[in-house]
N, C-alpha and C positions, 0 to 999 in steps of 0.2 A: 504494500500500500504506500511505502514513504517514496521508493519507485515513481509511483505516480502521480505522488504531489512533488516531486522537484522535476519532473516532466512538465505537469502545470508552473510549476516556478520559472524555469530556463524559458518555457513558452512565452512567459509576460515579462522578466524579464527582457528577451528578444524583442515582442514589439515595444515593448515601453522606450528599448534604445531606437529601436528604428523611425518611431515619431519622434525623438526627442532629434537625429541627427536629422532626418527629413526636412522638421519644422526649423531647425538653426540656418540649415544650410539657405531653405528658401528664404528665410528673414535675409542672409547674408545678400544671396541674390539678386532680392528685390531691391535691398539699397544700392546694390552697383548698378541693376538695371534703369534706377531711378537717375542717379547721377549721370548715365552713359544717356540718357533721353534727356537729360536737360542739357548735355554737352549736342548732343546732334542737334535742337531747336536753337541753340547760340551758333553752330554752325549755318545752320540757315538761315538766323536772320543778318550775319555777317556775309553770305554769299548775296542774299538781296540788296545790303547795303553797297557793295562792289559793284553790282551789276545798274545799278540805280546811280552812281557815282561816275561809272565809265559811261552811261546813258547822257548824263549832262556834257560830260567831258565831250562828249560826241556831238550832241548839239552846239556847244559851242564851240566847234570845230580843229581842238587839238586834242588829242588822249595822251595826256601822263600817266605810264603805269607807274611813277615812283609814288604816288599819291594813295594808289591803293597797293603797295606792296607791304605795308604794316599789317592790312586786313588779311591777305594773302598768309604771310608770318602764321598771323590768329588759327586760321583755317588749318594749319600745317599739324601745329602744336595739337588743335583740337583733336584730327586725325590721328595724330599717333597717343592719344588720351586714350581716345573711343578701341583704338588698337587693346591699351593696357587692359580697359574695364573687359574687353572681350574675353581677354587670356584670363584675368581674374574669376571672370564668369566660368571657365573653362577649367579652370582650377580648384571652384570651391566644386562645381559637381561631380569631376574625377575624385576630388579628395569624398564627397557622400559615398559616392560609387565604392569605393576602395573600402570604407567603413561598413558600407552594407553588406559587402561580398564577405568580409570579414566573419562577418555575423553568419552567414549562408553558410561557412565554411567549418565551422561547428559542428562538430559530431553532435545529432541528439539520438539518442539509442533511445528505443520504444521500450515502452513498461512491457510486464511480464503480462500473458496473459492469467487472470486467476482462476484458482478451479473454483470460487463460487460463482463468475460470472459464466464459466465452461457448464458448470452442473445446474443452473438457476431454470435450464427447460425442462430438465428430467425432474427436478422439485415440483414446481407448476405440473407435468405428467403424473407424477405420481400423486398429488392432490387430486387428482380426480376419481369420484367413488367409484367401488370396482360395480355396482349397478347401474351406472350410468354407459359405463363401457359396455355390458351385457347388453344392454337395452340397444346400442346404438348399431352392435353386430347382428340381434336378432333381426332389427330393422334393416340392415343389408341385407340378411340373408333372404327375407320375406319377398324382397323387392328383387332381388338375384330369383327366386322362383319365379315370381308372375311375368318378368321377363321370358323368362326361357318354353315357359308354359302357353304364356298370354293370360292363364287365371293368375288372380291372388289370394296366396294363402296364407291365412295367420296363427 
């Protein structure tokens, strides 16, 4: 029996770690996915500002890139930002990955089977009155005649 309560133990055990790494990791996640979306919306309102910038430059009839080559700079740095957060992202879910498989890797050995749950149908069997069993074969047999016959006899 103790078999089978550290069977139930190792079981909740197991998942209790596997929501607890699950739930950290996506907290982790979320804040880099959250930082990497407010870096790409500063990317684009810096590529609009550029584009808006070399639009007048255009209108009035000379384009200086040195004028937007600071925004350019911005753009760069952002890019190789949005690079980190991705590896980051890429790093904390290998590292869930590697802790769950972890956990997977676990030998759990099965409880024993016991001979009360083995013997618990021949108990119920044997609770049963021995005239009830009588009663239930005379009634086959009755019904085994009028079959064979086409009369029934009782």
């Amino acid at each position: 029996m103790a078999d089978f309560f550290d069977k139930i133990k190792k079981g909740l055990n197991k998942a209790t770690t596997t929501v607890s790494v699950k739930s950290t990791s996506m907290i982790e996640i979320n804040k880099v996915k959250s930082e990497l979306s407010a870096l790409i919306k500063e990317k684009k309102v810096i590529f609009t500002e550029i584009g808006e910038k070399i639009c007048s430059m255009k209108s009035s009839g000379s384009i200086d890139l040195s004028q937007v080559e600071s925004m350019i700079e911005k753009t760069v740095d952002i890019e190789s930002k949005i690079t980190e957060y991705e590896e980051q992202i890429d790093s904390i879910t290998k590292d869930k990955d590697d802790k769950l498989n972890a956990l997977d890797d676990e030998v759990i050995t099965e409880a024993p089977v016991s001979e009360e749950v083995v013997n618990a149908e021949e108990i119920v069997v044997d609770q049963i009155p021995v005239e009830e069993i009588k009663t239930e074969e005379a009634e086959t047999t009755s019904e085994e005649q009028s079959n064979e016959t086409g009369e029934y006899k009782a």
